[in-house]
Structure formats: C-alpha cells, structure tokens
N, C-alpha and C positions, 0 to 999 in steps of 0.2 A: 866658508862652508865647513859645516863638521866634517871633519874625516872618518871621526867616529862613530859617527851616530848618523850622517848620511841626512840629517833633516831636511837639504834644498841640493837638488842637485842642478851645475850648471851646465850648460851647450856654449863650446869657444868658437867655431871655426866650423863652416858651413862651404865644402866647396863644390860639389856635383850632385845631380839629381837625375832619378830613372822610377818609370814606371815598375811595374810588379807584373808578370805575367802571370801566378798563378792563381788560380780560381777556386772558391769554397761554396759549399754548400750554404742554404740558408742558416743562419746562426740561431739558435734559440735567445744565447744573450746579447739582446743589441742594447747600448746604453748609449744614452744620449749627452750630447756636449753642447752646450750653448755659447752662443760668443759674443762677448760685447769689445766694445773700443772705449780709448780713455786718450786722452789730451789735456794740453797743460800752455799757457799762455807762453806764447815764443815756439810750439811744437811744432815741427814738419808732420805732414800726413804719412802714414805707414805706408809699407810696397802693398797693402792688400786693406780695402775696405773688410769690416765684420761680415755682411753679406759674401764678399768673395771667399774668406777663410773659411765661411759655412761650406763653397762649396769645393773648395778642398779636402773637407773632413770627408763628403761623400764623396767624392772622386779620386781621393789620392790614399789619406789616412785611412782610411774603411779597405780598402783592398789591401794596405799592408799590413792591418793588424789581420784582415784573415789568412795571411801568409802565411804569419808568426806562428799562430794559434790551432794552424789547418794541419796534421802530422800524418805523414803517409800511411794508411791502415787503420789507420784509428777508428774505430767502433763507436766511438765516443762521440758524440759531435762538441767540441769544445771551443768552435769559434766561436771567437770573440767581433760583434759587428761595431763600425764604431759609424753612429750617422751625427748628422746636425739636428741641433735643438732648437728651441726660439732664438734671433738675432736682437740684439739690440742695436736698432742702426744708428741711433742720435750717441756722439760720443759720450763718454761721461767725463766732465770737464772738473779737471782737479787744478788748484789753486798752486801748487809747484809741479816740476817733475818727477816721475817716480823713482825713489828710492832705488839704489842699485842692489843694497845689502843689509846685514843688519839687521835690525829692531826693524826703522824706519820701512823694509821690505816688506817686513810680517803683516805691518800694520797698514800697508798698503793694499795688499791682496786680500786684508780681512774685509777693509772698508770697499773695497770693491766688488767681491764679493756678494757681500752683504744691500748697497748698495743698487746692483744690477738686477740683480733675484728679486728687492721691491720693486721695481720699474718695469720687470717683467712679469711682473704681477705671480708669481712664484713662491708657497710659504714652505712647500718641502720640499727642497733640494738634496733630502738623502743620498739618493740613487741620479745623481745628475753630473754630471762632469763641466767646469764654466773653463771657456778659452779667452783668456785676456788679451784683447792686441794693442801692443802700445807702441807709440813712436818714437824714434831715437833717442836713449834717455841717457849717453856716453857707458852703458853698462859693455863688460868683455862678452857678455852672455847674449847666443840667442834666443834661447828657453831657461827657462826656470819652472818647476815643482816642488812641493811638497811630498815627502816620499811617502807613502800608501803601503801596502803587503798585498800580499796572494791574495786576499778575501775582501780585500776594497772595492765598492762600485760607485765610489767617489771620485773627484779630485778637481784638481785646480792649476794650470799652469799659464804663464804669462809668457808669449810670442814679442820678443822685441827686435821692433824692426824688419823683420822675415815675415815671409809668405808662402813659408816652405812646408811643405808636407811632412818632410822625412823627421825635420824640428818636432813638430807637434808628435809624429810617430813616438819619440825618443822619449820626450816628455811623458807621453802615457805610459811608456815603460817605468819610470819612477814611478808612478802612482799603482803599477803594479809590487810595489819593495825591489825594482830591478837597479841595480849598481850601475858603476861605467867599465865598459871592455877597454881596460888599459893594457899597457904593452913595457913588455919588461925588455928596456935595451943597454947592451953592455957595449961602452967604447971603446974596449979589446977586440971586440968582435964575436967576443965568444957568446954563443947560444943560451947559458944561462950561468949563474953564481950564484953566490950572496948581497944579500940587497947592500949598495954604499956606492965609492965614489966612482968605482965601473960601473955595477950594472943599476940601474936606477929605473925609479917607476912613473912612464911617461903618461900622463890623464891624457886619457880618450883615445892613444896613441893603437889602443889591440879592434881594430875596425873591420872586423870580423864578422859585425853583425851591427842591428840598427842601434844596441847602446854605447858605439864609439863615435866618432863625428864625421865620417864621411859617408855618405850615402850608399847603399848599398841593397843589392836583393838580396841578400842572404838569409837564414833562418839563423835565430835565435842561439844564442850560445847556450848547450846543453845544462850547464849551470843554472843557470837564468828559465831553461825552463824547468827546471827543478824547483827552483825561487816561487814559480807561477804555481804550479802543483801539472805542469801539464805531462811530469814524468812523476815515478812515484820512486819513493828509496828504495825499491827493491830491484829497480833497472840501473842501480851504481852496484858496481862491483868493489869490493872494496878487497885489494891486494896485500899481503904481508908477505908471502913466500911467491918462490918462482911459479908463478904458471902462465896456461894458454888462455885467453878468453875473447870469445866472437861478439864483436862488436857492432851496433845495427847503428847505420847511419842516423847522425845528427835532425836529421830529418824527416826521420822512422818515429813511427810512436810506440812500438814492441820491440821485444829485445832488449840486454842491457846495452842502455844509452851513454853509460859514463863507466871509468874506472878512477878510483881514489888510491891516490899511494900517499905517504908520511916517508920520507926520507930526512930522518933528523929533526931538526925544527923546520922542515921544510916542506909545503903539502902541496902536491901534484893531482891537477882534475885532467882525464884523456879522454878524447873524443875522434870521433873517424868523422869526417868530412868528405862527401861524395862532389862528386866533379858536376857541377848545373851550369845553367846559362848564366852569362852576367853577374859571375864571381869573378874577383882575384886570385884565387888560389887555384892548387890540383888536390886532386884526391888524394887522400893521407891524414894522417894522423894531425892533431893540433889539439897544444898541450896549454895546461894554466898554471896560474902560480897562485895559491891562495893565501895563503901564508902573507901578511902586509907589511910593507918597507916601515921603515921608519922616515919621517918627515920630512928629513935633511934628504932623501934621496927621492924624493918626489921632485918632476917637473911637470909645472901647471902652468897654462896661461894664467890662470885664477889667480893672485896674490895670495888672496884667504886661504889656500889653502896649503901654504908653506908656515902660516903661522895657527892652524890647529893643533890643538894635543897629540901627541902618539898615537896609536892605533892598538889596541888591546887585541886579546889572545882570542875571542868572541867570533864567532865566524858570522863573515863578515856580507855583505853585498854584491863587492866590487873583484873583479878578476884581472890577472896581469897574464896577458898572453905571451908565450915565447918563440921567437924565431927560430925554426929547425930546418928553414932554407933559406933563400934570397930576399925574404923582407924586407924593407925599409919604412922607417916615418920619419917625416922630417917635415914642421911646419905643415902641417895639414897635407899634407903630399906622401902619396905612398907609392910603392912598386914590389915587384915581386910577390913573391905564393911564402905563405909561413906553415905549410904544413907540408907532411914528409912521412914516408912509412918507417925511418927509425930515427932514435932519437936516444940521449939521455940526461940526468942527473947530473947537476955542475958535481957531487962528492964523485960519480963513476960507481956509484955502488946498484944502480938500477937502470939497466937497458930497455927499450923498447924496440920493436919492430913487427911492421904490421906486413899483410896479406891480402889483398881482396880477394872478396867473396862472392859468390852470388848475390846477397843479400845486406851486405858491410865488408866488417875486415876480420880475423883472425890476428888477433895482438899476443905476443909473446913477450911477455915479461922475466925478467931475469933481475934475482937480487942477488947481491951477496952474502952469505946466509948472516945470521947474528948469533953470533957465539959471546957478547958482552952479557954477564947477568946485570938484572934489574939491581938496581941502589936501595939499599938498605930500609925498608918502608919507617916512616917517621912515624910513632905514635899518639894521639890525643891527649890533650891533657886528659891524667889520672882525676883531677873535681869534677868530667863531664863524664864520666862512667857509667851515672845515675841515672841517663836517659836510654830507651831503650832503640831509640832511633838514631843515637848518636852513633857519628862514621869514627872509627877509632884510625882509621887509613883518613887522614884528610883530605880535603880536597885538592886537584893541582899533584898528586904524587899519581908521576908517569914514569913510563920506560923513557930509556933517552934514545930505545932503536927502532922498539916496534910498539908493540901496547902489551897491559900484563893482561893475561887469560886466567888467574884464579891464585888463590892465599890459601897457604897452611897452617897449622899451629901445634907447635907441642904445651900438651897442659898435661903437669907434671912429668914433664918427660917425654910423655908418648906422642909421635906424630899422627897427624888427623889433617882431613882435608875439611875446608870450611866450606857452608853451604855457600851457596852463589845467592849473592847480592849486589846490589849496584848500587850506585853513587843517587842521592835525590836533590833535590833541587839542582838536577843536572839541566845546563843550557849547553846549545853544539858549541865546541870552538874548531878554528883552524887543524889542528892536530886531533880532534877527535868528534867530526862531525854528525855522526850516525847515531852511536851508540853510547850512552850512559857508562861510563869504566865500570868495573868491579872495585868493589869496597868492603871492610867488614864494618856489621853494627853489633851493636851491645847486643841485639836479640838475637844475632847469629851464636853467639857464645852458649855453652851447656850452662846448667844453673850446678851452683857448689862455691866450694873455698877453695884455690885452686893456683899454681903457678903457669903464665904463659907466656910465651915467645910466636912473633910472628913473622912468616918468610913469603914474599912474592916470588909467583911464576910468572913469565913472559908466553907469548905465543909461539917461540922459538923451543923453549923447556925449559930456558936459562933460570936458575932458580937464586936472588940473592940470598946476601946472608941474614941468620935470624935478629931480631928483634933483642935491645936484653928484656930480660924476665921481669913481670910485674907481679906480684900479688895482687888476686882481684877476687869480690865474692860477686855472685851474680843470684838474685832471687826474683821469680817472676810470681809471686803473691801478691794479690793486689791489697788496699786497705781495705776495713771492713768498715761499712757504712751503716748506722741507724739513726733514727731521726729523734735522736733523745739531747735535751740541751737543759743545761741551769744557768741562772742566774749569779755573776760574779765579782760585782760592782759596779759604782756606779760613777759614772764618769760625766760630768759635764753638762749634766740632764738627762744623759744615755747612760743604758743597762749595757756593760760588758756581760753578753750572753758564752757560754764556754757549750761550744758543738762535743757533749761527753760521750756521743756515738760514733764519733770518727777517731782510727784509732788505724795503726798498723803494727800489729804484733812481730813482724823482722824486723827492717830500718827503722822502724818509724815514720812519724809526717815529716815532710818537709816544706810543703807549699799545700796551702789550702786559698782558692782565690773567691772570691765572689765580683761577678761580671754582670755590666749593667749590659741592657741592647746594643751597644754601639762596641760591644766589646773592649771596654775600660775594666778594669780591675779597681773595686773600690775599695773592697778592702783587701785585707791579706795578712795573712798568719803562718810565720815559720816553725810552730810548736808544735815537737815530738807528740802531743795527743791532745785531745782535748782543746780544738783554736777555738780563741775566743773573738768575737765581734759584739761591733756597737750597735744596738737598735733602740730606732725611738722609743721614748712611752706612748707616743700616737701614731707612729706610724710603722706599720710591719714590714719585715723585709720582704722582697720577692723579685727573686734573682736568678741567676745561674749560680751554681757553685763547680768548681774542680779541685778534689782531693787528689793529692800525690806523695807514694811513698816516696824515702829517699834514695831509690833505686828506679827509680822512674814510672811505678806502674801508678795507673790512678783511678781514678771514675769522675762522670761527670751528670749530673744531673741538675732536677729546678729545685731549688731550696724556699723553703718558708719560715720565718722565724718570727713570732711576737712575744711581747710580755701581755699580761695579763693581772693589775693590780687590785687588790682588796684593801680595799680605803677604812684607815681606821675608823672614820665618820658614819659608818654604816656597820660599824664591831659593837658588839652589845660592854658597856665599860661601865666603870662605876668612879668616882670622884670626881673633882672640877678640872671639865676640859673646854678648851676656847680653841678659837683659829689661831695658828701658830701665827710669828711676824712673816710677814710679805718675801721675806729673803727663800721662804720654803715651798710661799707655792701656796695656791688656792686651798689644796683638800688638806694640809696638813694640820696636826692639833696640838695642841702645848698643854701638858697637863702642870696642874698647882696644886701643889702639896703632892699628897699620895692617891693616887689611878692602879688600875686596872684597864684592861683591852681584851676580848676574848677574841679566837678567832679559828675555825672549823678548815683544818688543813688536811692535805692528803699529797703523797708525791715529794715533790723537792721541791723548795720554796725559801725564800729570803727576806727580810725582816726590816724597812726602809726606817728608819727613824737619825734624827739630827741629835740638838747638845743633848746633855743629860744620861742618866745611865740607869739601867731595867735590869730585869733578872725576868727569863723567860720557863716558865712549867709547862709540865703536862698532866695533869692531876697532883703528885704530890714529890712526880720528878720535875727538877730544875735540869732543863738540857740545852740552855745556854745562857749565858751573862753577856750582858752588853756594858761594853766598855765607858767609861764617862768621857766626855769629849763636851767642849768651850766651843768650838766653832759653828757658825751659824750655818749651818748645809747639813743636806739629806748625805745619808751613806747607807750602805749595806751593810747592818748590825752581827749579822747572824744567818747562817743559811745550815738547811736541816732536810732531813730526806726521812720519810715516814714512808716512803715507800705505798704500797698500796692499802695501807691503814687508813682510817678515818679520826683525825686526832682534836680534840681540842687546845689550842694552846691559850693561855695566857700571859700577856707580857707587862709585869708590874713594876714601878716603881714611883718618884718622888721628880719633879718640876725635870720634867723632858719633853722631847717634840715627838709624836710619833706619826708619821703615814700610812703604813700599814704593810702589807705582806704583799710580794710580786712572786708569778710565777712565770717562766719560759715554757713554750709548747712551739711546734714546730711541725715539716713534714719535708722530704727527699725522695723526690717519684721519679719518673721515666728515666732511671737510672742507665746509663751504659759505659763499658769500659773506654779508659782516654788514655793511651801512654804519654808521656811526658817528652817534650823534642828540647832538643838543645835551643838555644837564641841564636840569634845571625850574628857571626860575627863581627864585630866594630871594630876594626884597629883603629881608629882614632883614639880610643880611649890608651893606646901607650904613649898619648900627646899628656906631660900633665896637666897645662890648661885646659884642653881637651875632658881630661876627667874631672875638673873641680864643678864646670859648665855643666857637665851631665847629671850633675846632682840638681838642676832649676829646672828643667824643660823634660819630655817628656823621656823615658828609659822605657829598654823593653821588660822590665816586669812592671809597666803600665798597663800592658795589653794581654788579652786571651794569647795563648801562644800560636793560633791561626794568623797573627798579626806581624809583621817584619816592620820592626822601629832601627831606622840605619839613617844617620847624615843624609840629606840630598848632596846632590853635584856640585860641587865649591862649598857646600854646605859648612866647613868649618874655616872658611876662609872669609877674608873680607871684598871678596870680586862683586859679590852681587848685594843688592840693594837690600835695608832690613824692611828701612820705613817705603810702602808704595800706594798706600791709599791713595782713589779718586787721581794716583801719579801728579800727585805732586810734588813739588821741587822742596827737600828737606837738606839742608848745610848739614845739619849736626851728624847727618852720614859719615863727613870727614873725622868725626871724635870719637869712631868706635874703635878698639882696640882688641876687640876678643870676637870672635861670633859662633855659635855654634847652630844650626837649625837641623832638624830631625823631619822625614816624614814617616806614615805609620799607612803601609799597605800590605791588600791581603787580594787573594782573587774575590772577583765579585764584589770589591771593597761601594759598598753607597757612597762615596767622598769621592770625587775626584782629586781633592787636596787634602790632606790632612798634616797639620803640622804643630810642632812647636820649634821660637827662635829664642834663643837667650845671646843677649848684646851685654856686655861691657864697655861702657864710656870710657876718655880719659879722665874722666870727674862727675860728681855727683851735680855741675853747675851744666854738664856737656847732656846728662841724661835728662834734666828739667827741660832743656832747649829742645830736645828732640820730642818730648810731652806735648809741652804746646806748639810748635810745627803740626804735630799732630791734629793736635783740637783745632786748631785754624784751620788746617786740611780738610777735617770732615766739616766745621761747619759750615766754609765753603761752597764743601761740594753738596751740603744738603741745600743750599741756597742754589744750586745752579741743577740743581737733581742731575748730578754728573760730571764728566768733567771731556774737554776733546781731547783729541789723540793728534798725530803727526801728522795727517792727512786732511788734520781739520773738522773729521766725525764727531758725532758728541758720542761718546758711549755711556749711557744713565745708569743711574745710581737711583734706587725705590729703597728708603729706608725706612724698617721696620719697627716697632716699640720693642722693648727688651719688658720682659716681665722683671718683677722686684728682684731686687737684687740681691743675692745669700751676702750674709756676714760674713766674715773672712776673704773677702778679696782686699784690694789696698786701698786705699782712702780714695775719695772721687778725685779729687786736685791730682791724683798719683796713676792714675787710668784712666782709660779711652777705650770703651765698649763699644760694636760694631754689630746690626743685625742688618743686611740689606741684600738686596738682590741689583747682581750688574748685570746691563745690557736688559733683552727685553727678546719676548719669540723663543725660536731653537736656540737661538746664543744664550738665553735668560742661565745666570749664574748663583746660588746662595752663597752668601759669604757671613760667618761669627767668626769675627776676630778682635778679641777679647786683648789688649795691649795693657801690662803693667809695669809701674817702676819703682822702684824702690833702692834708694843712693844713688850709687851710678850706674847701678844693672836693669835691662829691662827684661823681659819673656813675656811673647805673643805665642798666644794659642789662633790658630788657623783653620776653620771647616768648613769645606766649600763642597758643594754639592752641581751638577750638572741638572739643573733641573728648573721650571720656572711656578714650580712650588713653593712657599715657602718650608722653612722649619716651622715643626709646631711648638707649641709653650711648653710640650713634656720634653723637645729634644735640645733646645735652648736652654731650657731648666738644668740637664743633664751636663750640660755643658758647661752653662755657669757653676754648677759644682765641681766640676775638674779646675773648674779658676780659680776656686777656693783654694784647693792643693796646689796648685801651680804660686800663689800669695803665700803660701805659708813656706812651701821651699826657697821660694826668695827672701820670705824674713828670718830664715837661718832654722824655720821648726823643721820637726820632721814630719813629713806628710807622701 
C-alpha cells in the first residue's frame, strides 16, 4: 500500500459487530452497489452468497452510512443512502486466485469489474458502486478499495472472505478520499511525543469511528467529515494564541466542529465527543495527530506498508489518534475511553481543557506565548526577477512557531509595508492546512531603480532580521505590438520572416513564442526586437503568439503571417531567359548574357535570386547590388522598403538565376495582456546526467506556460518500465543505464498522458535490441489485436494508419511509430507513441487521450512534427 498516496487501502482484523440505532430521513442521494462473486478452481465458497451481501448493503450498510452522513441540525439533508444494485448470482470463475497486491490486484478488479458490468448487461457504470465477493485467497485484508474523494459517486471494493457489514461500511469510506483512524501509542506510557522508537503509529489502531477496524456506532471522526465536505472550513477553528472556544459536538452539524493547532512541526486536530449509546468512550475531548510518522515507526499488519516511501509534508488522509485516558489497543482488542476534558502537547507548550455545555464544550486553550522571531526570509534567485508572478519569499519558508502574518521592506532606506499576497500554486500541508501563507511577488514591488531588503512578521509580532540588499529595477510597460513583418532570409525553402512591430522600448523582448492547439511552442525567439520566424512559401502561419518583455510583462494574441511572391516569370524582362536548373525550383529563370526584370513595388520587399550578380535601379538610381555568388540556391539578394510609394524597380545583369520579389504581410487580433510566470521548478536538473537527458525530451520552454513539464514519480530513475507496448516482455530493460521521462500537465489538460522518455543503453548494440523487441512487440500485437493481461483478459489493441510521414524523424530501421486505441467502450484509450533511436539513446513521445475517439490527421500531423524536433535533439542539431 502507498502510504503516500493512499491508492488502496486495506482492512486487517475484523472482530465485533452491532447494529446502528439511529434513523435518517429519506436521502435524496442513494447510490447503488452491485455485487457479483468470483471463484477460482481449488476456491472454498465465501461466508455470504452475492444475493446475501445485497442484502446487507440494505439491511446493515444503508443504515450505517445514514448514521455517518445524518448530523444533528442539519438543514441540509446530506444523507448518504447506500442500497443494492443488480446481483450477479452465477460466480465469475477466474483461472487462478486473486491477487492479494500489486499490479496483479489492479488488474484483477479491472478485469472484473469490467467483466461483471457486460454480464450485467450494464454500459454505464459512472454513478454505480460494484461489491466484489471473493473467497479466501490467503490476502491479511478483509476489504480492499480504491481511494475516491469528496465528489466521487463511484467505486469499487473487494469483500474477502467476510460477510460483514461494518467491512463494506469502511470500504465506502475509502471511496469517499477517507483515510484510516490510527492510533498514536507510546511504550512509556506517555500520552503523546515525537513519532520513533516510543511512540509509534499503530494502523487502524484509533477505532473511534468506522475507519478503524473494530466495529463501532460511532459517528465519523470530525476530520473525515471535513474530508466528505459534510462540515465546511469555516467550523475549524484554527488557534495561534491562548484563547476560549465553544465547541459543538462531533455529531452536531453547526457550530465549530474542530480546532487546529501547529505546535512546532507538530499538528493537532480537537474534537468534543458527547457521551451516546454503544460507545467506548466518555464525553470529553479527543485529539489527533496529523502530522505523519515516518515509516520505521509504523505498525501494520500489512507488510507493504513498512516498505512504502516516507510520508511528505501534504496533508494527508489518515489521522493518529492520542490516548488522554485509559485507552488501550492491542491486537485488535481494545479497552478503555481515549478522551478527556484536558489534555496536552508532548513540548508542554499547549494545554487544553474542556467544559460542557448545554450544547458541546467550552475548550480553553493555553499556549506559551512565541517570543522566537521568524528566520531570516530566503530570497529568489535574482535571473527570475523578470516574472511578475514570481514569489521572491519561495516556497516552504515558514515560522518554526507559529505562521508569518505579513512582509516589510525598506527600498532605499525607508521602511514600507507590503501589500498582502499569498503564495499560488498553494496545495494544504500538515502545518498549514487552511490557508495559502503569505508571499511577496515581483508585482507587489513599486516600479523604479531602487535598493531593497526584506523582513518577515509572525503572528506573534516577532519581526526577523532583514534580508541583504539587492539592487532591482522593476518596470510594468508592457511591449508594443503591431502587425508589421519583412522578409529576412531564406532558409532551407523557408522565408525567415522578422515580426519588425514587436518591440519593447525598456527591457526589451525576451521570449516571443508561437503556440500550436495543443499548446507546443513551435517556434521561439529570444531577440531584443524584431523576432524572426520561419514560414513556408505555401503555407501561412496561424497560430498563437505570446510577446514578453524581459521584465515579465507581455501580450498574447492570434498571429498571421504569410509571404507573398512575385515570380520573375510574370515581370515584364528583356534578353534570353529560360527555366533555371531543377536545383531552384519550378518558377525560377536563368538569364544568358545580359537581362533585364521589371517589377512594380511598394512597402518592404526582398529580391529572391540564386548564382550570378545584378545591379538593382529605380529609374536612374542604383539602390542595391547583388552580390556574385557560385552556388546553386535561391538567397535573399537585397531587401528595400519604399515605404508607401509605388516604384518600379529593375534588376539587371549578365548570366544569373533570378525568382523574383517576396513580400511579408501579416495580422495580430484579439490581443490581451499575458504576464509572464516563472517555470516549475525541477531539481533534478542539479543531477548532471539529469541535465545532459533534458536537452532530448521534452523541457518546459516546449510549452505555453499554462503547462507544467516536471519528471513523473521515479521518472528519473530506472524502477519502472520504459519499453511497455501491448506489455510485452522486453530483456533489453536490463541495458539501460540513464532514464529520464517527463510529463506535461495543465488543468483541463485533453491528454490524460502526455509524455516524453529519453533512455540511454549501455551500448549502441543494447539500444538496437530494444528496437526490435519492439517491432516484434507491436507486430504481434497487431496480429493478435491486443494482447492478455494477468487475469487472462485480452485487452485490444485497434491500430490506426499514421498519415505520411515528415522528414526529419530518424530513419524507419531506427523507429517504431504507434497510432492505436486500447481497450474498447468507456475504458476505449488513444495512444501516439512515436519511439526513436539513434546510438545508444532512445526518446519516446507519449499522447494518450481518454476517450474512444480517434486522433485526427491534423492532431497526429501535429504531433509527428514535434518527432521531427525530438529527431533532431537526438542527432546533436538544435531544435
């Protein structure tokens, strides 16, 4: 089980059960659960036929989630009904047993899943909840889920070997985002510490409620219903200084429900607890620890879950409850009441003590004031100045007593308070769950040339010390935009066109991008004024563009750009002209001996001719010469601006090629301002291997900056698989030596996957083997349209035609192009996954879509032109 990330949670130990005596109104949301069974040759039959577990969900499950759900007062009606769906009575009989963990797990509840819902004749299972019953399959679990959130009307959990209500109860709590009520016990005896070899954190051990493992009437642990949304944040109290606050029972649905405290790196959830039938506890206080142990002081039945990763700062799921009386857990056995009207903090620095009330409790809190000031604020690097979003306070810089309440600054001298700003792309953590910190950005600053120093406040007053002094200018002018462009060479059969209306008179440009649909960056220019891009002779650009100065400000609008050429073939000339040689091109012309060319100009325009050399007039001025040149190619002779005149020119001379005159024209409409954001940052890139890799695969100045290009999870390591088509078995896995893979998301991103992988082999003979593993892989799998899985499903493979293929990718022998769609229905997947190699290095492009659509020939298209650039990084060009 992740610890981290909570993806499956299990049930150990199952040892009492009691009906629910209270009663709810009719629910508006009932959602239905369906249940089927499954068996495996050699299987004992379950403690409960499908049929009978249906009628537990109505008899047992249905009245406990509207216990949960039902909150005294509440106006709202927010039960939750949970009834039975269709059964499947005939088992569904699998070829082994099921998977306890793992892959094998995933792929078991997919296939069944999947499986069940066509047998139940069922195509949309959106809004349906399925109850798997299986029989003893040696797993330590008796439920298992996939975790879900607040706004899920989904889900899926597997009953092994039980026929228990409270099981299935516990289970739909996962599928609500709800953790496990663990229990924080210290073998001292003392009521709480520091997480390690005393006090340690016992899974499922805080049974308080129904997401610990023994059975219980209890309601909901206040957290949890916060998790659900059935309290709202404005019923936590969140505490810094000493005061009083009336606390409405756990079971209330008005009033504040919770109190938050921060004691160090340590974070404290309070809750009053009223005295009801058929609890273990008394009335009194009962406190949490949210704050997450580290791994080694975890005790789990689970194995897995002593060898998950650490637990990050992210606020999390799962709660560890504390003993503030006679509690005990031991092996699924408990005694005693854990809650108490006072209580405190393993430092001593925060008391508690409650009161009842008529209506809850009266809690008194007491801290010890904080007289520590805040730690010296760390400031941004000075090169990310330029954005006006950037946080110059980074992120992660806290108080270490309480939280900082606001930033000052002396510029030149003089002290000034900063406006109030918060931190963005802020997610809750443990230590500061509610509220987004304070931050300063580049646009809180005054605009000028200016020296500054900057000093945090706490919520205490405590003020640290200042910042040293940076020199910084700050200018919010944006660049000036018009839709004026020439002609500036020619490159390769394309017009370098130069954008001579974009322009910023302070910094200057810095980044000028032009963005296709899918938000790629095709092209891009770092030049002070005037950027230049390549467009066809037949084809016009029509794109996005984003101008930005180098101070951050910018604009963003749709851009048009074409050329427009006058063929010397249609110029009025005089001497012998023929069709130039084949190397120029259909329209061009080769004069012999001595020509002439006329040709009726206006504006700014450029002069296309190949070898040979001209002398260009305009009645009886000569206003350009063209240079003599041996080589057989078109070039940009000469470029001239007449401005809004009407001119003739003529361009004469002796055995040259000439083509004739181009002009640029253009337009930039529904213009609006765009400040310029910092990138995400990557610390991978202080890996050197790390940084040589990010020069093949995709970086984020690939992307609009609405886009976040970051590593995935193991992403720069070699744990997980590069090669996985159709899952088949590839050796040459064992020969990589480097990996780097990236994804690239945004909200609302159309991709459920979007990626690039760059591998390095131990040899250019290890990178060939993994080529053709490949090719063998997919022809395979187009021979068997798919391929099975672990369970013995087949999951199909529809493969698609790729349209032609652009130039510039790497030779076919050296690639393996991919357009197909996996699975089939609501599971139906798109996948382009474009594999190239070149030596020992490969880079896979990855675009998967959720959807049983295909791609079209324009987004394929699109795509195979990003392969082209992805080919040329790998052959050392720049691109």
């Amino acid at each position: 089980m992740d610890m981290k990330k909570r993806l499956h949670i299990f049930i150990v130990l199952i040892l009492s059960f009691s009906s629910l005596g209270l009663s709810a109104a009719v629910a508006v949301d009932t959602r239905v659960l369906d249940v089927v069974e499954v068996t495996w040759p050699g299987a004992a039959k379950p403690p409960a036929d499908a049929t009978a577990i249906a009628a537990i969900i109505d008899n047992d499950v249905n009245i406990r989630w509207k216990a949960y759900t039902t909150l005294v007062g509440d106006t709202k009606d927010r039960t939750i009904n949970f009834v039975s769906g269709k059964v499947l009575t005939t088992p569904i009989a699998l070829g082994q047993r099921m998977p306890c963990s793992g892959s094998g797990s995933d792929d078991f509840m997919k296939f069944v899943k999947s499986e069940a819902y066509k047998r139940l004749g069922i195509s949309n299972f959106s809004n349906r909840y399925l109850v798997i019953v299986s029989p003893k399959s040696g797993c330590v679990w008796s439920g298992r889920a996939p975790l879900g959130d607040a706004k899920s009307t989904s889900g899926m959990l597997v009953l092994h070997d039980s026929d228990s209500g409270f099981v299935i109860a516990h289970e739909l709590g996962h599928t609500f985002g709800l953790g496990h009520s663990n229990f924080l016990r210290c073998e001292s005896g003392a009521k709480d510490g520091p997480w390690g070899v005393d006090c340690q954190a016992i899974e499922y051990g805080g049974v308080i409620d129904a997401m610990g493992n023994i059975d219980t009437d209890s309601t909901l642990n206040t957290y949890h219903q916060w998790t659900m949304g059935l309290i709202n944040k404005s019923q936590i109290k969140q505490v810094w200084l000493s005061e009083t606050v009336n606390l409405s029972p756990s079971d209330f649905s008005n009033g504040i429900k919770a109190i938050y405290l921060r004691d160090g790196k340590s974070a404290y959830w309070v809750e009053y607890r009223r005295k009801i039938p058929n609890v273990n506890y008394e009335a009194g206080l009962v406190i949490y620890r949210l704050d997450p142990p580290p791994v080694a002081s975890v005790v789990s039945p689970n194995p897995e879950d002593l060898t998950q990763p650490e637990f990050n700062q992210s606020l999390g799921i799962d709660i560890w409850m504390i003993n503030l009386d006679t509690f005990t857990y031991v092996l699924g056995k408990t005694s005693g009441s854990m809650s108490n009207t006072t209580g405190k903090t393993y430092s001593g620095n925060i008391t508690f003590s409650a009161v009842a009330t008529a209506d809850g409790a009266s809690v008194t809190i007491k801290r010890t004031p904080d007289t520590t000031p805040p730690p010296v604020p760390t400031l941004g690097a000075l090169n990310q100045w330029r954005y006006p979003d950037f946080e110059i306070i980074p992120h992660g810089y806290e108080d270490g007593e309480t939280a900082i309440a606001s930033f000052q600054a002396t510029i030149d001298g003089v002290v000034t308070d900063l406006p109030a700003s918060v931190t963005e792309n802020w997610a809750p953590t443990v230590l500061n769950p509610f509220k987004a910190p304070p931050t300063v950005h580049i646009r809180d600053l005054p605009e000028g040339d200016y020296s500054i120093s900057i000093r945090a406040i706490d919520i205490a007053g405590n003020k640290s010390a200042w910042t040293p002094a940076v020199k910084i200018t700050i200018d919010r002018g944006r660049p000036v935009v018009t839709a004026d462009f020439e002609t500036a060479a020619l490159v390769d059969g394309q017009y370098s066109v130069k954008w001579t209306g974009a322009k910023d008179t302070g910094s200057g440009l810095c980044a000028t991008n032009l963005i296709n649909e899918d938000g790629f960056i095709t092209q891009k220019s770092t030049a002070k004024t005037a950027p230049a891009f390549l467009v066809s002779p037949t084809t016009p650009i029509s794109t996005t563009a984003q101008v930005f100065d180098c101070l951050g400000n910018g604009l963003t609008g749709d851009i048009s750009i074409k050329t427009n050429l006058s063929l010397a073939t249609k110029a009025s000339k005089t001497g012998k002209w023929s069709a130039a040689p084949a190397a120029y091109g259909a329209d061009a012309l080769k004069c012999t001996g001595k020509c002439t060319a006329s040709f009726l100009q206006t504006g700014k325009f450029s002069i296309v001719a190949g070898a040979g050399t001209a002398v260009v007039t305009t009645g009886t001025t000569t206003v350009a010469t063209i240079a003599n040149s041996t080589a057989a190619k078109l070039r940009l002779v000469a470029s001239l601006n007449f401005n809004k005149d009407r001119k003739v020119i003529r361009i004469t001379g002796s055995n040259f090629v000439l083509l004739g005159t181009v002009t640029a024209s253009g337009s930039f409409t529904n213009v609006t301002n765009l400040d310029r954001t910092p990138p995400a940052l990557d610390t991978s890139l202080t890996d050197p291997k790390q940084l040589v890799l990010s020069g093949l695969g995709f970086n984020a100045t690939d992307f609009s900056q609405e886009w976040t290009v970051l590593p995935m999870s193991r992403g720069t390591t070699l744990d997980d698989p590069s090669l996985d088509l159709c899952n088949a078995v590839y050796p040459s896995e064992k020969d990589r030596i480097e990996r780097r893979q990236l994804t690239v998301t945004k909200a609302n991103s159309p991709f459920i996957f979007l990626s690039t992988e760059v591998v390095r082999y131990s040899s250019v003979v290890a990178a060939q083997a993994a080529r053709a593993e490949l090719a063998k892989a997919l022809a395979q799998c187009v021979i068997d349209k798919g391929y099975k899985d672990a369970t013995g499903a087949t999951v199909s493979y529809l493969f698609n035609a790729l349209p032609t293929i652009p130039t510039g990718v790497v030779p076919e022998d050296s690639r393996v192009f991919v357009n197909t769609q996996i699975d089939s229905g609501p599971a139906a997947r798109q996948l382009l996954g474009f594999y190239q190699f070149s030596g020992a290095t490969f880079t896979g492009l990855y675009v998967m879509t959720n959807s049983p659509t295909p791609f079209t020939d324009d987004q394929v298209k699109r795509w195979l032109n990003v392969a082209t650039i992805l080919a040329a990084r790998l052959s050392g060009k720049s691109a």
